[in-house]
KOLTITI-314111 format. One record per atom (N, C-alpha, C): x, y, z negated; residue in one letter. Coordinates in pm, whole numbers, plus 50000, padded with zeros to 5 digits. Each point is the difference from the previous one (the first is absolute). Layout:
BEGIN
XYZA
...
// end
This chain:
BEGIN
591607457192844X
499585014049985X
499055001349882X
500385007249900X
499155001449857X
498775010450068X
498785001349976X
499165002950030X
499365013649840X
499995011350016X
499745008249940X
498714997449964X
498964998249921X
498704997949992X
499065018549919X
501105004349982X
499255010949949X
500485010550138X
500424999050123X
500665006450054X
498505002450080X
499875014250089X
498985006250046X
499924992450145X
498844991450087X
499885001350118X
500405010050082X
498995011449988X
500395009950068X
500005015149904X
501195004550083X
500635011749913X
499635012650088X
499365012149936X
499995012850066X
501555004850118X
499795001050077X
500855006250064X
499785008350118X
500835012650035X
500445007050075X
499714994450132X
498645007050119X
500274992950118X
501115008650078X
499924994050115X
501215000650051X
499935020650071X
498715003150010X
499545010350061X
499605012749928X
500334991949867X
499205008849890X
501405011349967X
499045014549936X
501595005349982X
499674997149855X
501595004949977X
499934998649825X
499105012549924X
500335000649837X
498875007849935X
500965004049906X
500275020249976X
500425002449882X
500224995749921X
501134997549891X
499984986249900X
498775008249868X
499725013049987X
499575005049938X
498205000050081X
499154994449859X
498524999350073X
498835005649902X
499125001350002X
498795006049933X
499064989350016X
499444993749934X
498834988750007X
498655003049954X
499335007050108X
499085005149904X
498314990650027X
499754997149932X
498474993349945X
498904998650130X
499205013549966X
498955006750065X
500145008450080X
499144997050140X
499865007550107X
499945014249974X
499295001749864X
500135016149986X
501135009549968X
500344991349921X
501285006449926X
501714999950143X
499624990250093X
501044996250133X
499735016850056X
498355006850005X
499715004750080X
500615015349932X
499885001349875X
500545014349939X
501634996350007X
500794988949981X
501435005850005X
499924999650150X
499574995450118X
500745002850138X
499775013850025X
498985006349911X
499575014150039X
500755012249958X
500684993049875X
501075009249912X
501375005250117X
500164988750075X
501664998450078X
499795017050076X
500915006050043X
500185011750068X
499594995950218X
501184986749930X
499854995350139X
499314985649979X
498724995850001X
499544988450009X
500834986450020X
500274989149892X
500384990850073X
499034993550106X
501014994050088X
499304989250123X
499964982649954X
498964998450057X
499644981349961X
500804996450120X
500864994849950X
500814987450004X
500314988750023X
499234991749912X
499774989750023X
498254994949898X
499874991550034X
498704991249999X
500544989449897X
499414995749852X
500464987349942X
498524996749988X
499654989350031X
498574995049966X
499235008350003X
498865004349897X
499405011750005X
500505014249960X
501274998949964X
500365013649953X
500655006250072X
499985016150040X
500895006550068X
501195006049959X
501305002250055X
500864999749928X
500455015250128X
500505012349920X
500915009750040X
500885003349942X
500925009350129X
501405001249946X
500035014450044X
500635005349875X
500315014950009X
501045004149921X
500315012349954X
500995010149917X
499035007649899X
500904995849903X
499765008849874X
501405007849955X
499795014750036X
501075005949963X
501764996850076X
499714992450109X
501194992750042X
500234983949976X
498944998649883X
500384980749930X
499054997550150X
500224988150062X
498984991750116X
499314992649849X
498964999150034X
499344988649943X
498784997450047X
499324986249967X
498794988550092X
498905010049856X
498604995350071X
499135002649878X
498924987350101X
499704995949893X
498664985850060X
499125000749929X
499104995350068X
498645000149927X
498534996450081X
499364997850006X
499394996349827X
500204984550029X
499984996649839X
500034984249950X
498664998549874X
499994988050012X
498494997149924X
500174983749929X
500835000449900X
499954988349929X
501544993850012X
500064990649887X
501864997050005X
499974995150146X
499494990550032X
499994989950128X
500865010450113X
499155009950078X
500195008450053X
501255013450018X
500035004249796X
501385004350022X
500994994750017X
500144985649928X
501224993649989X
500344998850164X
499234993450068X
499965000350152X
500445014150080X
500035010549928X
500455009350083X
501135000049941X
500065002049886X
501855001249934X
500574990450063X
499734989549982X
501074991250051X
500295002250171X
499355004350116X
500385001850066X
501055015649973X
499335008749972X
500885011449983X
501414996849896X
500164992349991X
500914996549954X
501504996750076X
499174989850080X
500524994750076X
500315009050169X
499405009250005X
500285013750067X
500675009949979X
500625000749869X
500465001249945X
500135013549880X
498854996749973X
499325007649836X
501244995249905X
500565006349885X
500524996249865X
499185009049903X
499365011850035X
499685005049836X
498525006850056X
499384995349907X
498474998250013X
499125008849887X
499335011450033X
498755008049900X
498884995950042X
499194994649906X
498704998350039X
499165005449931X
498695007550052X
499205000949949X
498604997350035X
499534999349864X
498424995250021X
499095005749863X
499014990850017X
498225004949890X
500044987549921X
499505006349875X
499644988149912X
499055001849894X
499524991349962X
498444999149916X
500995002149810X
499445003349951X
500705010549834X
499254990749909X
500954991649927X
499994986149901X
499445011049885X
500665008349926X
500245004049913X
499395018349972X
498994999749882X
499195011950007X
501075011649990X
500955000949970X
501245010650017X
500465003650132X
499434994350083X
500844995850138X
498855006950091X
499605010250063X
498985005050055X
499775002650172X
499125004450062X
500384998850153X
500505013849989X
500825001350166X
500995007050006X
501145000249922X
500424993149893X
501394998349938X
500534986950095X
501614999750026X
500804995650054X
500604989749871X
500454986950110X
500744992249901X
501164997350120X
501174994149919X
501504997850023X
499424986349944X
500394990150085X
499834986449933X
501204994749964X
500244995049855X
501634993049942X
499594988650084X
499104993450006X
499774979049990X
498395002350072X
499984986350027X
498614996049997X
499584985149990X
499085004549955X
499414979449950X
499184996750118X
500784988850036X
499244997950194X
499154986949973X
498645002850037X
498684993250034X
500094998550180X
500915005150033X
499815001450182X
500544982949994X
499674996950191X
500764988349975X
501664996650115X
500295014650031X
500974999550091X
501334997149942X
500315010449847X
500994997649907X
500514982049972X
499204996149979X
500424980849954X
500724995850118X
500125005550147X
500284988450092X
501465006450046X
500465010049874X
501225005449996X
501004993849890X
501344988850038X
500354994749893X
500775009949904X
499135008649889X
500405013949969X
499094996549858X
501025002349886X
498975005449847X
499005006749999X
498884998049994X
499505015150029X
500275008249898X
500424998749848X
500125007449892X
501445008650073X
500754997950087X
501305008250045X
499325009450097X
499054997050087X
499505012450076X
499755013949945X
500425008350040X
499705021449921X
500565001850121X
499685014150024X
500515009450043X
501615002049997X
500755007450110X
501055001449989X
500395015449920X
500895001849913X
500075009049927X
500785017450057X
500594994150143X
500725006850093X
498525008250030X
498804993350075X
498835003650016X
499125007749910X
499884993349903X
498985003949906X
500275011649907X
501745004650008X
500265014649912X
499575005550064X
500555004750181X
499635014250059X
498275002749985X
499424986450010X
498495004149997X
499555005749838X
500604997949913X
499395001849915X
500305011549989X
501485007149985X
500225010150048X
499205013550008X
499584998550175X
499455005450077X
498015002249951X
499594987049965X
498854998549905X
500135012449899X
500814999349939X
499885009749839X
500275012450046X
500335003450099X
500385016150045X
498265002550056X
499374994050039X
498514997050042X
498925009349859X
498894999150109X
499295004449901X
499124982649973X
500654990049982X
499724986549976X
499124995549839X
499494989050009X
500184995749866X
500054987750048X
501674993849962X
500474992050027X
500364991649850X
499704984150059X
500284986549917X
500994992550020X
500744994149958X
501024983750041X
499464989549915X
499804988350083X
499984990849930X
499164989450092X
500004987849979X
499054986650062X
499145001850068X
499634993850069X
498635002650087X
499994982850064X
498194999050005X
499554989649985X
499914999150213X
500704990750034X
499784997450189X
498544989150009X
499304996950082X
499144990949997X
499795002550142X
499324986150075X
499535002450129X
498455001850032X
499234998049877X
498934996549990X
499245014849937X
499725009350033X
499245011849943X
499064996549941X
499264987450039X
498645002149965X
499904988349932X
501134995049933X
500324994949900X
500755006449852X
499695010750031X
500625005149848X
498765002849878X
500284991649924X
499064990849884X
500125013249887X
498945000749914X
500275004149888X
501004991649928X
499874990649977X
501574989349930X
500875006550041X
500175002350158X
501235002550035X
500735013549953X
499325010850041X
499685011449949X
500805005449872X
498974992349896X
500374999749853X
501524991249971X
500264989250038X
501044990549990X
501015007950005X
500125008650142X
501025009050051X
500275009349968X
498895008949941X
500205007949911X
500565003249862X
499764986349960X
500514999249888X
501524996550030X
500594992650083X
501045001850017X
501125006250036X
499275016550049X
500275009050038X
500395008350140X
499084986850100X
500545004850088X
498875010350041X
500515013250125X
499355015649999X
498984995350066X
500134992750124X
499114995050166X
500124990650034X
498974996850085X
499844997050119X
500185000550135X
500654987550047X
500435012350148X
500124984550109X
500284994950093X
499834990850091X
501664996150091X
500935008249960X
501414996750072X
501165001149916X
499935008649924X
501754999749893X
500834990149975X
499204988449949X
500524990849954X
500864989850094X
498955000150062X
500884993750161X
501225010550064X
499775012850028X
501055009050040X
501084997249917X
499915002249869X
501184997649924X
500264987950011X
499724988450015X
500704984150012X
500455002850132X
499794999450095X
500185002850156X
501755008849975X
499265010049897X
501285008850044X
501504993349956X
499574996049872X
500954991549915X
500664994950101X
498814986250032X
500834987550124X
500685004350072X
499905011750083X
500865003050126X
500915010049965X
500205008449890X
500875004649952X
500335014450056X
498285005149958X
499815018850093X
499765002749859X
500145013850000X
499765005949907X
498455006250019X
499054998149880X
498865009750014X
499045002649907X
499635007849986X
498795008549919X
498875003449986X
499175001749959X
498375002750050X
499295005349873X
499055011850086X
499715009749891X
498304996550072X
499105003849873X
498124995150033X
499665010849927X
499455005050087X
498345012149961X
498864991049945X
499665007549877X
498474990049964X
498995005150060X
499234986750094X
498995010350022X
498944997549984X
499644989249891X
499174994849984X
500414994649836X
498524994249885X
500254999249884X
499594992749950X
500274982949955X
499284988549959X
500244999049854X
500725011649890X
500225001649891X
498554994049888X
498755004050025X
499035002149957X
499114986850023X
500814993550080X
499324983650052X
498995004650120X
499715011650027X
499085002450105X
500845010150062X
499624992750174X
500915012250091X
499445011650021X
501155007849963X
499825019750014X
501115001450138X
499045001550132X
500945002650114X
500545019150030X
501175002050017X
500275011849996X
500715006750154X
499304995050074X
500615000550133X
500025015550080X
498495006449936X
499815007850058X
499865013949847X
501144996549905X
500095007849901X
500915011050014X
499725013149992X
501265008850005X
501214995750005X
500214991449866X
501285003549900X
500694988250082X
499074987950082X
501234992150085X
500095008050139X
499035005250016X
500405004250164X
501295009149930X
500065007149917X
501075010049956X
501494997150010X
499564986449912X
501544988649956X
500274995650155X
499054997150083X
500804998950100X
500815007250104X
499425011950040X
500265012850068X
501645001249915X
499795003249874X
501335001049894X
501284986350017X
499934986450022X
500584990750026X
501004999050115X
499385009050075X
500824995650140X
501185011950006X
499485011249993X
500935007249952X
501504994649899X
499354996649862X
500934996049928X
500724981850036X
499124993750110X
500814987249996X
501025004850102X
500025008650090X
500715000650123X
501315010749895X
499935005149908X
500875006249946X
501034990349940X
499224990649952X
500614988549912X
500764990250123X
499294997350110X
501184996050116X
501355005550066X
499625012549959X
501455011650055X
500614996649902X
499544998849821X
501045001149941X
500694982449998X
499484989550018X
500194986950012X
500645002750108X
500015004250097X
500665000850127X
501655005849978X
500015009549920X
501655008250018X
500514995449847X
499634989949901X
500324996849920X
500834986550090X
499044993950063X
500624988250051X
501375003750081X
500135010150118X
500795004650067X
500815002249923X
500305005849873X
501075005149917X
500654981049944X
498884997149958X
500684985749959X
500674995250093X
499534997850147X
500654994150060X
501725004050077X
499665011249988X
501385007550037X
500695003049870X
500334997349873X
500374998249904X
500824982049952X
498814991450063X
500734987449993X
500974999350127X
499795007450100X
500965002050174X
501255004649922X
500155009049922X
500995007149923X
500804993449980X
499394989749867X
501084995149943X
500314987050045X
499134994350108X
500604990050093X
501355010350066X
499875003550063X
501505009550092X
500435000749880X
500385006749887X
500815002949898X
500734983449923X
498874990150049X
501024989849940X
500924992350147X
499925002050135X
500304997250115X
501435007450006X
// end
């Protein structure tokens, strides 16, 4: 018997009691931001199920079922919930979250669309995965952007710096990264996107700045108009950007049904 050495001990799975989960999900960050979209629903979703520390509900948007979870706090933690919701059976994943603004162009309350990220976390490595192949899925990341620009947004794309260590972000680092262009700071992307890669979900993730290490000294913006604004404004437009990810997919999929029967 050849013996797999990169093969996983133990693998997320489905208990036997558990029900399944919309393949369509919302991943959102912070307890606060969990607490304004459950408030948006007409009809509240219900919790569901329990993954570690995060709570996970299931409801209707417009007719789509879909899971929304939350909160998560560092790659360790999300990857640990994706991968179970995965295995519950999640395929297409929005996440959102907060992130600290690399770059003096880049201000609180503006939104970023992350292409990549340069991962300092340490969950990404123990994935046998490039990390230079990890991004966003592009199925994901149009409707949001989309939906963003119809916004009263000021929206970015591009890199963002993951780290597990907050209170390790160096002026070196800062400057290094900056110069290389990446927008933020943020504590999960990088891992979400390897995670997502490996298991082969599709997903996306959009960050409110809410905070500003541009200047080498932190400018916190937590309790600033213009993010409480961007956020109130976000949920609205991410849940728009799921309807339209939602009946784009439905059309694809009953389009490839098509021409399967048409070649039968």
């Amino acid at each position: 018997m050849l013996l797999d050495e990169q093969a996983a001990l133990i693998e997320p799975k489905k208990g036997k009691r558990e029900a399944p989960l919309p393949s369509l999900c919302l991943l959102i960050f912070t307890l606060q931001d969990l607490d304004l979209f459950l408030r948006s629903f007409p009809n509240p979703p219900k919790r569901t199920h329990k993954i570690f520390l995060t709570n996970v509900y299931t409801g209707s948007l417009e007719g789509i079922p879909i899971a929304l979870a939350g909160p998560v706090l560092g790659a360790p933690q999300a990857v640990l919930v994706v991968e179970k919701l995965i295995a519950l059976g999640v395929r297409d994943v929005l996440a959102l979250g907060w992130c600290g603004s690399l770059q003096p162009r880049v201000h609180i309350g503006d939104v970023i669309l992350p292409s990549g990220a340069l991962s300092e976390e340490g969950t990404s490595r123990h994935y046998p995965l490039a990390l230079e192949e990890a991004g966003p899925s592009p199925e994901i990341l149009r409707p949001l952007r989309e939906s963003f620009q119809e916004g009263e947004l000021t929206l970015h794309e591009g890199k963002v710096w993951s780290t597990d260590a907050p209170y390790r972000e160096t002026p070196g680092k800062v400057l290094a990264y900056r110069k290389q262009g990446l927008l933020a700071v943020d504590m999960e992307v990088s891992a979400l996107f390897t995670v997502a890669r490996f298991r082969g979900i599709r997903l996306g993730a959009s960050l409110i700045v809410s905070d500003d290490l541009s200047s080498l000294k932190w400018v916190h913006g937590f309790k600033e108009a213009r993010f409480q604004q961007a956020r109130a404004s976000i949920v609205e437009l991410t849940l728009k950007a799921m309807e339209s990810f939602a009946g784009s997919s439905a059309n694809t999929e009953e389009s490839r049904q098509i021409r399967v029967e048409d070649l039968q």
